[in-house]
KESE-832758 format. One line per field, with one value per residue: residue number from 1; residue in one letter; x, y, z of N, C-alpha, C, O in turn. Coordinates in steps of 0.05 Angstrom, whole numbers, plus 5000, padded with zeros to 4 digits. Layout:
# KESE-832758
kero = c(NUM/...)
kenu = c(A/...)
nc1 = c(X/...)
nc2 = c(Y/...)
nc3 = c(Z/...)
cac1 = c(X/...)
cac2 = c(Y/...)
cac3 = c(Z/...)
cc1 = c(X/...)
cc2 = c(Y/...)
cc3 = c(Z/...)
oc1 = c(X/...)
oc2 = c(Y/...)
oc3 = c(Z/...)
***
This chain:
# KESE-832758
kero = c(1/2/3/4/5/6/7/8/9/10/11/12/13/14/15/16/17/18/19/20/21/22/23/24/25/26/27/28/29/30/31/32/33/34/35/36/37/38/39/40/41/42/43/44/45/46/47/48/49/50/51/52/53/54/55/56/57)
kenu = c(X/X/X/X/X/X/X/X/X/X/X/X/X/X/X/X/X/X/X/X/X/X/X/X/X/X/X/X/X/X/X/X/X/X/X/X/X/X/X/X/X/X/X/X/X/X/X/X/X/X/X/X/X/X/X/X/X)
nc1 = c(5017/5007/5027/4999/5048/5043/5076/5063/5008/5015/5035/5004/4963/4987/4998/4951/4925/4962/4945/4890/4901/4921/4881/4846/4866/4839/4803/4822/4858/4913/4948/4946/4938/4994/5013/4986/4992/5049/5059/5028/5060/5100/5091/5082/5129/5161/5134/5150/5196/5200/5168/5209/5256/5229/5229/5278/5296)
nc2 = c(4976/5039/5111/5170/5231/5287/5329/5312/5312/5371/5381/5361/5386/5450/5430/5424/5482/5516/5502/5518/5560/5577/5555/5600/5642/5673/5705/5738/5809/5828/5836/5820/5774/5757/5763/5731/5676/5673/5675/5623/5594/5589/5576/5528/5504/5508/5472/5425/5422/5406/5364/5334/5330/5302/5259/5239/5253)
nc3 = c(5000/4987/5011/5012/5027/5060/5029/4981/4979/4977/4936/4895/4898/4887/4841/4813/4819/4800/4746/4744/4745/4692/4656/4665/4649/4605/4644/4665/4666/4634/4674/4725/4708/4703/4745/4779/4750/4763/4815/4831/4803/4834/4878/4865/4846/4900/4934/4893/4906/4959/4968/4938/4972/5017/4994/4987/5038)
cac1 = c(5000/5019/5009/5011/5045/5030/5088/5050/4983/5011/5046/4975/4945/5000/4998/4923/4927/4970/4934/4873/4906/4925/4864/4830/4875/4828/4785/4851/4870/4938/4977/4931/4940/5014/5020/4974/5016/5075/5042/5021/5089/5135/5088/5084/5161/5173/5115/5169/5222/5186/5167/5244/5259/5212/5239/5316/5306)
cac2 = c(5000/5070/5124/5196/5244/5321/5346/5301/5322/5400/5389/5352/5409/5470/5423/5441/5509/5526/5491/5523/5597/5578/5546/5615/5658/5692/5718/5753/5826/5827/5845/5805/5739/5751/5742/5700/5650/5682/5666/5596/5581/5589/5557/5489/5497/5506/5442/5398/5419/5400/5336/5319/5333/5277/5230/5248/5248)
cac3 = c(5000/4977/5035/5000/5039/5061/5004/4960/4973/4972/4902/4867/4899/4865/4801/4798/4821/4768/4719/4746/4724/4658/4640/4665/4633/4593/4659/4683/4666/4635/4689/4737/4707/4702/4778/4788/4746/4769/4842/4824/4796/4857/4902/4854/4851/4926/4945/4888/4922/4986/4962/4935/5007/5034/4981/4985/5067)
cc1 = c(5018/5007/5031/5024/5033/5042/5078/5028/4980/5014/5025/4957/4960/4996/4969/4917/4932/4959/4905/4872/4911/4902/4858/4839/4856/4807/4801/4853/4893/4951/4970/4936/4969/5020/5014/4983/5040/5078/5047/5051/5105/5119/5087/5121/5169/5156/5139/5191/5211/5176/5188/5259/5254/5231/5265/5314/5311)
cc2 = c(5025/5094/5158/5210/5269/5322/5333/5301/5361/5403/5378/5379/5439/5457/5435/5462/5524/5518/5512/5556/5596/5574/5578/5642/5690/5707/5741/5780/5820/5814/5825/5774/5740/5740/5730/5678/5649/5668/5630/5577/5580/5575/5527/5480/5496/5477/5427/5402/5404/5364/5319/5322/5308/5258/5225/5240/5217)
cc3 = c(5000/5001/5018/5032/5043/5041/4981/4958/4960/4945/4888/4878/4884/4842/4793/4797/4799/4737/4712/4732/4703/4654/4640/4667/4626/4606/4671/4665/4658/4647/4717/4739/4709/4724/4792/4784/4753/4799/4852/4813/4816/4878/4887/4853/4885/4941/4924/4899/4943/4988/4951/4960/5014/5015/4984/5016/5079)
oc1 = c(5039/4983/5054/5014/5012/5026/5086/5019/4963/5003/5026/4940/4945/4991/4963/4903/4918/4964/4898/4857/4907/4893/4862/4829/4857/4792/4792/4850/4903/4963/4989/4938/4976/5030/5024/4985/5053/5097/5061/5058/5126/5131/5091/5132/5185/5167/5154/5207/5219/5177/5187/5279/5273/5247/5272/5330/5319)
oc2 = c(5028/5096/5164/5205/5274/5317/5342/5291/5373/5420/5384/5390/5452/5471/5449/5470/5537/5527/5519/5570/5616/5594/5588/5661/5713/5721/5758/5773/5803/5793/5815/5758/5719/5718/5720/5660/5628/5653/5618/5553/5567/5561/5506/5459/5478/5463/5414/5383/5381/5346/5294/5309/5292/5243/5201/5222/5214)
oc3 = c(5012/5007/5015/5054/5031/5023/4960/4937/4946/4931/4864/4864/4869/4822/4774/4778/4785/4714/4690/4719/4690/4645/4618/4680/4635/4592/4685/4642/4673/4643/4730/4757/4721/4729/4811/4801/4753/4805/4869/4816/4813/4895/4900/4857/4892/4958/4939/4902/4940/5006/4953/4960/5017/5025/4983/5023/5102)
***
């Protein structure tokens, strides 16, 4: 049996996040959506760091 962890529930949750602002792009302002993905991007990078942590530890 497979037992997810937290850094592996946080990173399927940034993977959709970010997915969730691209898809909805075209509801965003410019400048709006830029840091929203901008946003969405450093927290799905800092959850895989976080989850190569757990696996590396």
């Amino acid at each position: 049996m497979t037992t997810i962890t937290q850094p592996d529930k946080t990173l399927e949750r940034a993977i959709s996040d970010y997915l969730a602002v691209s898809r909805s792009a075209h509801l965003y302002e410019h400048g709006e959506y830029a840091k929203a993905e901008q946003d969405a991007w450093e927290r799905l990078q800092a959850a895989r760091e976080a989850a190569e942590i757990v696996v590396a530890g």
